[in-house]
C-alpha atoms as an extended CHARMM CRD file, in Angstrom:
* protein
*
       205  EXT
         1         1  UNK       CA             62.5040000000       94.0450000000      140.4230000000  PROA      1               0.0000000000
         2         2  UNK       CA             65.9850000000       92.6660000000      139.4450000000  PROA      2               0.0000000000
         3         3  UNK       CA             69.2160000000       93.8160000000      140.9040000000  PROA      3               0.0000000000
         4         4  UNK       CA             72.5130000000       92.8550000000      140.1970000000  PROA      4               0.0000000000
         5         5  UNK       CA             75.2820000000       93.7720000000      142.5200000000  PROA      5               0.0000000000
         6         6  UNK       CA             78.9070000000       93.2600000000      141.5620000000  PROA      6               0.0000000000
         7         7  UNK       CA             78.3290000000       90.6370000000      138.7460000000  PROA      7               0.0000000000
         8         8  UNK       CA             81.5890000000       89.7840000000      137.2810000000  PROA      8               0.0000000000
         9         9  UNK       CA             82.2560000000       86.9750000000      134.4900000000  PROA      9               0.0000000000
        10        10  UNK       CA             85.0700000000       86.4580000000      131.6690000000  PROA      10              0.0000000000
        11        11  UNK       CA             84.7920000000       83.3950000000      129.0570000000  PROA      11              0.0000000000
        12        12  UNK       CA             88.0890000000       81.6150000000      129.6500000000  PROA      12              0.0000000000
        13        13  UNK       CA             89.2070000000       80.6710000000      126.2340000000  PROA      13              0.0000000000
        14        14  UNK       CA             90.3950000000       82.9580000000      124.7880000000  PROA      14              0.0000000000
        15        15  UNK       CA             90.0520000000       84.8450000000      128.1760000000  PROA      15              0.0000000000
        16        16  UNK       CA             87.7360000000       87.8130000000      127.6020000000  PROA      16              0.0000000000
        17        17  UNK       CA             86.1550000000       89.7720000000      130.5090000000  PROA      17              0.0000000000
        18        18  UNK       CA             82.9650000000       91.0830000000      129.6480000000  PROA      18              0.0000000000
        19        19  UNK       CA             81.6610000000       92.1910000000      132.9690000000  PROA      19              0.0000000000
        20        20  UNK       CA             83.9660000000       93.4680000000      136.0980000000  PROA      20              0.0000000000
        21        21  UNK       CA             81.5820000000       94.0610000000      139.3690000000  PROA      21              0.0000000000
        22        22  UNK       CA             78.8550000000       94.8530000000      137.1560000000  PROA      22              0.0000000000
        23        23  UNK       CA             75.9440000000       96.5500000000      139.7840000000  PROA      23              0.0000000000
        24        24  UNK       CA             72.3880000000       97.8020000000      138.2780000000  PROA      24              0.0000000000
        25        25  UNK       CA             68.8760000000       97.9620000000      138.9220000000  PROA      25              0.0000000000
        26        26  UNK       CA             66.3740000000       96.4430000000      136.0210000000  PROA      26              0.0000000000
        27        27  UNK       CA             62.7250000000       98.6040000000      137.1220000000  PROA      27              0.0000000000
        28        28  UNK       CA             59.5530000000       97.2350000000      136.1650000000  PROA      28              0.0000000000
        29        29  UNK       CA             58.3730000000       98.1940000000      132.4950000000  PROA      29              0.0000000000
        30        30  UNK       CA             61.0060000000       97.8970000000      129.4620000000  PROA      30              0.0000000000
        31        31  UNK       CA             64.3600000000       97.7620000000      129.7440000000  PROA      31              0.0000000000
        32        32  UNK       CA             67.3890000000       97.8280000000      126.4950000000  PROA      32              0.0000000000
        33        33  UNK       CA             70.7760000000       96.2060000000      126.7340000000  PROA      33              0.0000000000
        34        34  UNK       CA             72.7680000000       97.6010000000      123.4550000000  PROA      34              0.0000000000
        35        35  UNK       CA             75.9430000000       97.5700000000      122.1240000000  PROA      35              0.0000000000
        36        36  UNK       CA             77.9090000000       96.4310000000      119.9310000000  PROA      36              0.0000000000
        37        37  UNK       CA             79.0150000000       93.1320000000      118.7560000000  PROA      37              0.0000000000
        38        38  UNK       CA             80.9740000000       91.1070000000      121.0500000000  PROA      38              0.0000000000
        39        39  UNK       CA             80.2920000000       93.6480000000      124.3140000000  PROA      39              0.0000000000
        40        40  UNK       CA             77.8570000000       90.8730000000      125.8510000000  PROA      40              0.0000000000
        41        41  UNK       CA             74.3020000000       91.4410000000      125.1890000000  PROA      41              0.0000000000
        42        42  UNK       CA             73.2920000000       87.7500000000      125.0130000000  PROA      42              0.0000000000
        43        43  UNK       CA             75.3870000000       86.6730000000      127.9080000000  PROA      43              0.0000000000
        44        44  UNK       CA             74.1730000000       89.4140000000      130.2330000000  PROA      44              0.0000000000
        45        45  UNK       CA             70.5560000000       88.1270000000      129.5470000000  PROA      45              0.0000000000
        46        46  UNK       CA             71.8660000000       84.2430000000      130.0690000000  PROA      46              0.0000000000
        47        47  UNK       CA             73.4760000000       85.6130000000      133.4090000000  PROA      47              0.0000000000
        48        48  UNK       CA             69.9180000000       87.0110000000      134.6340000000  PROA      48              0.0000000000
        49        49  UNK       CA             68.5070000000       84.0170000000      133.6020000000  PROA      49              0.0000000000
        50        50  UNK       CA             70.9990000000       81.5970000000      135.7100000000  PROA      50              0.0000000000
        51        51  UNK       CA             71.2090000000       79.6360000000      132.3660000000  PROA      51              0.0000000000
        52        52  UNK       CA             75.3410000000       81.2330000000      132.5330000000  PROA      52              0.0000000000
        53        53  UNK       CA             77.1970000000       81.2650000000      136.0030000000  PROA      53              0.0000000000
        54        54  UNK       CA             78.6870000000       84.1020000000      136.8740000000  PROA      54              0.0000000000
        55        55  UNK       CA             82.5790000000       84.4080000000      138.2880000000  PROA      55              0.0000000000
        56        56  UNK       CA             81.0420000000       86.8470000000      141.5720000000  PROA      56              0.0000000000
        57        57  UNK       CA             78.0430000000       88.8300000000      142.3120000000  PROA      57              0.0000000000
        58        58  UNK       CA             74.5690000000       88.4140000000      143.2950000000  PROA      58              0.0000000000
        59        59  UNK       CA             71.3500000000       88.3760000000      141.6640000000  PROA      59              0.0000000000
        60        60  UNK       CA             67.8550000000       88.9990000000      142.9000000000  PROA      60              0.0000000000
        61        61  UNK       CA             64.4190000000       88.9080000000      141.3080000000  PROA      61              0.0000000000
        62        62  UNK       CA             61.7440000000       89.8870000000      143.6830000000  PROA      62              0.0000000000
        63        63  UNK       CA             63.9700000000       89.6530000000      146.5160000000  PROA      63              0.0000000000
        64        64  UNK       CA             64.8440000000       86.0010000000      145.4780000000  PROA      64              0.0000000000
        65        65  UNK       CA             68.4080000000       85.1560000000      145.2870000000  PROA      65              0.0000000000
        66        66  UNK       CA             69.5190000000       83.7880000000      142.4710000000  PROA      66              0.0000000000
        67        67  UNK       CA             72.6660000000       81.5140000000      144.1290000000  PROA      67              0.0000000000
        68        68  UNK       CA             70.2630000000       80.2940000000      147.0960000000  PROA      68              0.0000000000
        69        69  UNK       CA             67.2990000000       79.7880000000      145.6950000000  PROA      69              0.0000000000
        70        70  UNK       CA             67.6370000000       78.7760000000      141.6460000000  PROA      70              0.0000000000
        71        71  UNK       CA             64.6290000000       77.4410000000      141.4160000000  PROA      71              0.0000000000
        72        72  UNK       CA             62.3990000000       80.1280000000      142.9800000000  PROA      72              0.0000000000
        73        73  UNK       CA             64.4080000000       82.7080000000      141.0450000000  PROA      73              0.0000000000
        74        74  UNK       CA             63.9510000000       81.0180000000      137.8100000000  PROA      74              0.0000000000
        75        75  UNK       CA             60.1910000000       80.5450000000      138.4900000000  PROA      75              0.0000000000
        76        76  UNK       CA             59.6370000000       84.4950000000      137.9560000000  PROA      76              0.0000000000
        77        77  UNK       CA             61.2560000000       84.5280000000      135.1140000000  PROA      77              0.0000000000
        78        78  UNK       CA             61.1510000000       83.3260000000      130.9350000000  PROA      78              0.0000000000
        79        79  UNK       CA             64.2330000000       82.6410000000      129.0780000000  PROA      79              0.0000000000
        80        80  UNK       CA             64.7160000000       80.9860000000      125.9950000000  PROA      80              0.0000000000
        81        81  UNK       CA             67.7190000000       80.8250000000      123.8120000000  PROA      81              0.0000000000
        82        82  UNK       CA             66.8080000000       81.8280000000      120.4500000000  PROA      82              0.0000000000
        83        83  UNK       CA             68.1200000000       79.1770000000      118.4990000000  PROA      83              0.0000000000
        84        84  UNK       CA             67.8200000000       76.3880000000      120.8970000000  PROA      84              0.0000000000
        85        85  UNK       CA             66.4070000000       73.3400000000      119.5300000000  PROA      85              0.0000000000
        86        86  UNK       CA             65.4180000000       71.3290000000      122.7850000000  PROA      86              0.0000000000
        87        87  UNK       CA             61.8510000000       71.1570000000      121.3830000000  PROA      87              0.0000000000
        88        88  UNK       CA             61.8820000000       70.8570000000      117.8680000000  PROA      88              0.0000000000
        89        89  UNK       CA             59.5180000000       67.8000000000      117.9920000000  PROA      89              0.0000000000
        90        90  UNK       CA             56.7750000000       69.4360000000      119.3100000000  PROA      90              0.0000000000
        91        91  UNK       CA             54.4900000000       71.6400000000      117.8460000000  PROA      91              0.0000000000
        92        92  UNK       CA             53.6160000000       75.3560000000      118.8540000000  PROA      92              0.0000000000
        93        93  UNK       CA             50.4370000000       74.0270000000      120.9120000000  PROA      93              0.0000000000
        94        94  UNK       CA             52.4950000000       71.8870000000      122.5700000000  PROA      94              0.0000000000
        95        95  UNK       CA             55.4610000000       73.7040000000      123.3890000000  PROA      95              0.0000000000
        96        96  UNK       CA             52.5460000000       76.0570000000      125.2090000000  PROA      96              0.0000000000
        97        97  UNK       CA             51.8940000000       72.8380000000      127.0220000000  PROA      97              0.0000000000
        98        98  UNK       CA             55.3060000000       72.5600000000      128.6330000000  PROA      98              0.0000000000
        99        99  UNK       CA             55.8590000000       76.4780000000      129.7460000000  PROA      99              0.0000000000
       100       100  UNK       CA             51.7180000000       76.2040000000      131.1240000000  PROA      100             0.0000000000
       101       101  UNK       CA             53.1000000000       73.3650000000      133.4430000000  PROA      101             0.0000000000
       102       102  UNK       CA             56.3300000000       75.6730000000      134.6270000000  PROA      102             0.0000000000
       103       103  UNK       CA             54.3520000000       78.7240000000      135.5220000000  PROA      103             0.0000000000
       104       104  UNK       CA             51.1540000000       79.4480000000      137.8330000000  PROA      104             0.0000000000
       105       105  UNK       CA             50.7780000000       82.1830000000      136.3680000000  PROA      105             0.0000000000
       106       106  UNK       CA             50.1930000000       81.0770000000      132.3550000000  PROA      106             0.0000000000
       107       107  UNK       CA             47.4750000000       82.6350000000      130.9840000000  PROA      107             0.0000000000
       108       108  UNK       CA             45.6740000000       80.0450000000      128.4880000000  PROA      108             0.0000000000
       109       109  UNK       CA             43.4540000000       82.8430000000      127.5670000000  PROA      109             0.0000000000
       110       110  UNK       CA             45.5930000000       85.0390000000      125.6660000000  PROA      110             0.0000000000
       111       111  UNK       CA             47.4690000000       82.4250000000      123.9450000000  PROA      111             0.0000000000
       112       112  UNK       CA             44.9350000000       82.6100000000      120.9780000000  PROA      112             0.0000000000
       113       113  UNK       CA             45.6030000000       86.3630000000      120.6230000000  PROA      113             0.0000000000
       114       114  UNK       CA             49.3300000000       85.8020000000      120.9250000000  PROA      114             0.0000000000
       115       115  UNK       CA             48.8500000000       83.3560000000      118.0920000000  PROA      115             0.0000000000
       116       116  UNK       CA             46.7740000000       85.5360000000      115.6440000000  PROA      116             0.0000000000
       117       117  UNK       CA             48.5650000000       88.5750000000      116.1040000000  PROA      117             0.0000000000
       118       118  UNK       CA             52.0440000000       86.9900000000      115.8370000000  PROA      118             0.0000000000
       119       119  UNK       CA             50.7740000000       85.0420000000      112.2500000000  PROA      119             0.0000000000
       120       120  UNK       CA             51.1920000000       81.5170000000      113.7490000000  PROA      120             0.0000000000
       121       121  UNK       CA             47.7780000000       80.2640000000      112.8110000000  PROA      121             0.0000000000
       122       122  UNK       CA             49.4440000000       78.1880000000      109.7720000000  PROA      122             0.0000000000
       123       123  UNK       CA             51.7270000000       76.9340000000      112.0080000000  PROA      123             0.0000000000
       124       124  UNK       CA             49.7000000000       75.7300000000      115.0830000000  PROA      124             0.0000000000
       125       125  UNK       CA             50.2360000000       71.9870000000      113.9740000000  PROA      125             0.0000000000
       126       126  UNK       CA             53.9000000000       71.6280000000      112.8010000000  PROA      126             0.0000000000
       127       127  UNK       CA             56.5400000000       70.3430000000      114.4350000000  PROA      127             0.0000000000
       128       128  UNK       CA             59.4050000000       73.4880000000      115.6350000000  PROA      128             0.0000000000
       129       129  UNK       CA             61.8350000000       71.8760000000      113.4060000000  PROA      129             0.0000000000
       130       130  UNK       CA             59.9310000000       72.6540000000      110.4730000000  PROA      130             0.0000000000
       131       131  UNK       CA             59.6120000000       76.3090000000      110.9520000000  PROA      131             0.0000000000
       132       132  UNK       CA             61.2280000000       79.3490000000      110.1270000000  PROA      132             0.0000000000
       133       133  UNK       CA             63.7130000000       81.0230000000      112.4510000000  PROA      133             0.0000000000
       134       134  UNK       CA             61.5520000000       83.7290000000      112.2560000000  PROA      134             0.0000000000
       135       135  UNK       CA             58.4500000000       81.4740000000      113.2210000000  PROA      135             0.0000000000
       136       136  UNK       CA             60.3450000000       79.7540000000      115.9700000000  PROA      136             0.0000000000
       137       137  UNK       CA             60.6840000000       83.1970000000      117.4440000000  PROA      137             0.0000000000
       138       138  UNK       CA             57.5440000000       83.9020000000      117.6460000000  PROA      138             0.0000000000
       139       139  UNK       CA             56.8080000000       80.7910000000      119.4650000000  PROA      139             0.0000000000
       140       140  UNK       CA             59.0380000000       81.8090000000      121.6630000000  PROA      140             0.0000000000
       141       141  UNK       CA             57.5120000000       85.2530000000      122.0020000000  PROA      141             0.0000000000
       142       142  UNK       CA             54.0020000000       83.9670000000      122.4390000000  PROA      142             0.0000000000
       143       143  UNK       CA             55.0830000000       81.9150000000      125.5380000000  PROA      143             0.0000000000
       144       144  UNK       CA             56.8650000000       84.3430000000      127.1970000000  PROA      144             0.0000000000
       145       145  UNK       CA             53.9290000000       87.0190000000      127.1470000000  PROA      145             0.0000000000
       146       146  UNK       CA             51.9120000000       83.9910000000      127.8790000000  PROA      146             0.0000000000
       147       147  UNK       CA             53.9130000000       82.6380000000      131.0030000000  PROA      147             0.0000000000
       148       148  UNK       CA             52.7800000000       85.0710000000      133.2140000000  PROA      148             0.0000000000
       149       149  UNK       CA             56.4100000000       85.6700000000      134.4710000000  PROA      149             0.0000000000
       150       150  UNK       CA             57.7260000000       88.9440000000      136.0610000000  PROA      150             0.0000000000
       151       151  UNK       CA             60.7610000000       88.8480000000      134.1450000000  PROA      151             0.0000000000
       152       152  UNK       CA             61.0490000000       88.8020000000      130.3870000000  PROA      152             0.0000000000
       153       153  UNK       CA             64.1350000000       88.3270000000      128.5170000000  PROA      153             0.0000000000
       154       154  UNK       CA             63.9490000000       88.8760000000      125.1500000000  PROA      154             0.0000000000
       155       155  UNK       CA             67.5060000000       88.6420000000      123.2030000000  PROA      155             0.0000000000
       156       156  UNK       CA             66.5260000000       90.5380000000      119.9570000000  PROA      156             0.0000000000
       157       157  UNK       CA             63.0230000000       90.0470000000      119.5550000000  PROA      157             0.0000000000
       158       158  UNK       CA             62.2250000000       91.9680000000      116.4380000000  PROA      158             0.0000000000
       159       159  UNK       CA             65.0080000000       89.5330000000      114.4380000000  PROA      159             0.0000000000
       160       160  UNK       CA             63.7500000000       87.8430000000      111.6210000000  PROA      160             0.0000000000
       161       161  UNK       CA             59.9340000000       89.1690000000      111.7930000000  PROA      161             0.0000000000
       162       162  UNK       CA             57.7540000000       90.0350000000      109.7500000000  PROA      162             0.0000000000
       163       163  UNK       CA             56.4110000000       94.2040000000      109.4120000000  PROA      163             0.0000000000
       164       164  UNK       CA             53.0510000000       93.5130000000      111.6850000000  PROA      164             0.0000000000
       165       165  UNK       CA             54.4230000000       90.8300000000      113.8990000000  PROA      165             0.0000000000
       166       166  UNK       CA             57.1280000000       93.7220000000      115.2520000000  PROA      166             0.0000000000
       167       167  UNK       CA             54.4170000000       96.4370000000      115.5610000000  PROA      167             0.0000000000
       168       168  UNK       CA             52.3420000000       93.8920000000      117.2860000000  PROA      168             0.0000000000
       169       169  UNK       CA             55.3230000000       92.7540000000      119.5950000000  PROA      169             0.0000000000
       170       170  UNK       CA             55.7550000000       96.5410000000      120.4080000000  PROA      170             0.0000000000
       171       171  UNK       CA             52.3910000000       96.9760000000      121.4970000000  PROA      171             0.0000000000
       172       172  UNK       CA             52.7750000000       94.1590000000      123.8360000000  PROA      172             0.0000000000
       173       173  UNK       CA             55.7690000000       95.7420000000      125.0080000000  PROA      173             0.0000000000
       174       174  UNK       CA             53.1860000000       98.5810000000      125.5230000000  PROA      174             0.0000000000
       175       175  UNK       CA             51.0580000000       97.1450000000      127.5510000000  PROA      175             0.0000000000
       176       176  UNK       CA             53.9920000000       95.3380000000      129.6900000000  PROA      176             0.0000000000
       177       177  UNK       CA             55.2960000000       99.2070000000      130.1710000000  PROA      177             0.0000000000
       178       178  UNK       CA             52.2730000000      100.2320000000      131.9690000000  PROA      178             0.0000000000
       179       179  UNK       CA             52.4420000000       97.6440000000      134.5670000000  PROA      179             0.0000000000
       180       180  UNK       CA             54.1260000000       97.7260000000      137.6740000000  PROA      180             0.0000000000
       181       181  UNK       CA             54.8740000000       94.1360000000      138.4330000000  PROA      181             0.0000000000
       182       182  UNK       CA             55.9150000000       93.0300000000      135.3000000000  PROA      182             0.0000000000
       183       183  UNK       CA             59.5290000000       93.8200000000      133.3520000000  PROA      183             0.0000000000
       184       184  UNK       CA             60.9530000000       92.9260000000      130.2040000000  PROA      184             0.0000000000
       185       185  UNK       CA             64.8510000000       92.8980000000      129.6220000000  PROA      185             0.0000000000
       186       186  UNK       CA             65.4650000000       93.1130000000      125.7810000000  PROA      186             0.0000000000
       187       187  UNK       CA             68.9740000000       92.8340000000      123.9660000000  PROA      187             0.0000000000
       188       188  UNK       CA             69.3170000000       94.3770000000      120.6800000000  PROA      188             0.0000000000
       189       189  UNK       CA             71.6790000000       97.0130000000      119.1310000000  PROA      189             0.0000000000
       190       190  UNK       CA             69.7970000000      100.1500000000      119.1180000000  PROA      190             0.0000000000
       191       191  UNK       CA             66.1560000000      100.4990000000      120.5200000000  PROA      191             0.0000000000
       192       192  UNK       CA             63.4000000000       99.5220000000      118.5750000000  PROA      192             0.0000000000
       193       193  UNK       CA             60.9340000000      102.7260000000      117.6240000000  PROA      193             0.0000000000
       194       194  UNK       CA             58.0050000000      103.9580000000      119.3250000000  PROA      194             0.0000000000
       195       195  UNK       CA             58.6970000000      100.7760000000      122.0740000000  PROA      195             0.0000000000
       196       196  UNK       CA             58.2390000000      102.7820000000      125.5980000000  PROA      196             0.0000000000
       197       197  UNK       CA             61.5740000000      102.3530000000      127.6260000000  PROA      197             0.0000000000
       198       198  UNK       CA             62.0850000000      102.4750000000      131.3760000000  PROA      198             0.0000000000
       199       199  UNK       CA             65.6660000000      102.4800000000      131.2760000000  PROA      199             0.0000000000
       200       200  UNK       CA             69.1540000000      101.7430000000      129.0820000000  PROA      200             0.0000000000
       201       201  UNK       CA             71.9100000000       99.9570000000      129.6310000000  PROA      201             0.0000000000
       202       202  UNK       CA             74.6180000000      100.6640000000      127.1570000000  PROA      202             0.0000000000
       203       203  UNK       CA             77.7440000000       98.1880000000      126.9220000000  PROA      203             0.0000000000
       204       204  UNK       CA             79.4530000000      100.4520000000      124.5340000000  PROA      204             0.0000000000
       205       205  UNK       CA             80.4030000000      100.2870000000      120.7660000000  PROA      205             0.0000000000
């Protein structure tokens, strides 16, 4: 679904190079990034998103290159930076507003599951800001199984939940698993139990 061919990028100050012609192939179901701090989890995920550019390579979701056509590229696929607070004045509902209007492929339907399961019923009418980091990250959760998109990115999902929220994300991740045009792309140190994997990619200790 996604490859990556030759991706290279360093942060310039200090100047640390993460990735040096980076090449991989992300398959439909799951997929892990680990490692340890530092080794570039988060900004491999940012890279596949298009949210970070890279110093070289090329990216393509679907066939859809990344550096000629953003837009299409980011169309397949949800992102959102854990801790971003771009829409802390709107409340869950309406946060599911704004990613319905990005993707064709939002399904309204489910969002009432997603809700339930992920223990945001209390929360449906509060403003982001006024949450939990661990409640904000469910809202982000529940759009991104919502949106429809091929490509998930997930950077530590399980962070800050709650015992049934994570078995509840990892049956998503379940159902996501036995599909063939959907993939999810999830960044976390070591991978999460009984959560079916279609392939690793370790960045090292």
């Amino acid at each position: 679904m996604l490859t990556i061919e030759r991706l290279s990028f360093h942060y310039p100050k200090p100047k640390v190079e993460l990735f040096d012609k980076l090449s991989m192939s992300i398959p439909p179901g799951v997929t892990l990034v680990q490692g340890g701090d530092g080794r570039g989890k988060s900004t491999l995920l940012r890279l596949m998103a298009g949210t970070l550019e890279a110093d070289a390579g090329q990216l393509r979701l679907n066939g859809v290159s990344l550096g000629e056509q953003p837009e299409a590229y980011r169309q397949q696929l949800f992102w959102m930076e854990p801790r971003s607070t771009e829409f802390d004045q709107l409340t869950p509902l309406q946060y599911f507003e704004t990613v319905r209007g990005r993707y064709p492929g939002f399904d309204a339907n489910v969002v009432g599951l997603l809700v339930e399961g992920l223990g945001l019923e209390p929360h449906r009418d509060k403003q982001l800001f006024m949450l939990s980091t661990g409640s904000k990250r469910k809202v982000w959760l529940a759009a991104a199984f919502a949106s429809g998109a091929a490509l998930l990115l997930l950077d530590e999902p399980f962070a800050a939940l709650d015992a049934p929220s994570i078995t509840f994300v990892k049956e998503l991740l379940g159902e996501v698993s036995a599909r063939p045009d959907r993939a999810v792309v999830i960044a976390d140190y070591a991978a999460p139990a009984g959560a079916p994997l279609a392939s690793v990619v370790d960045l090292g200790d």
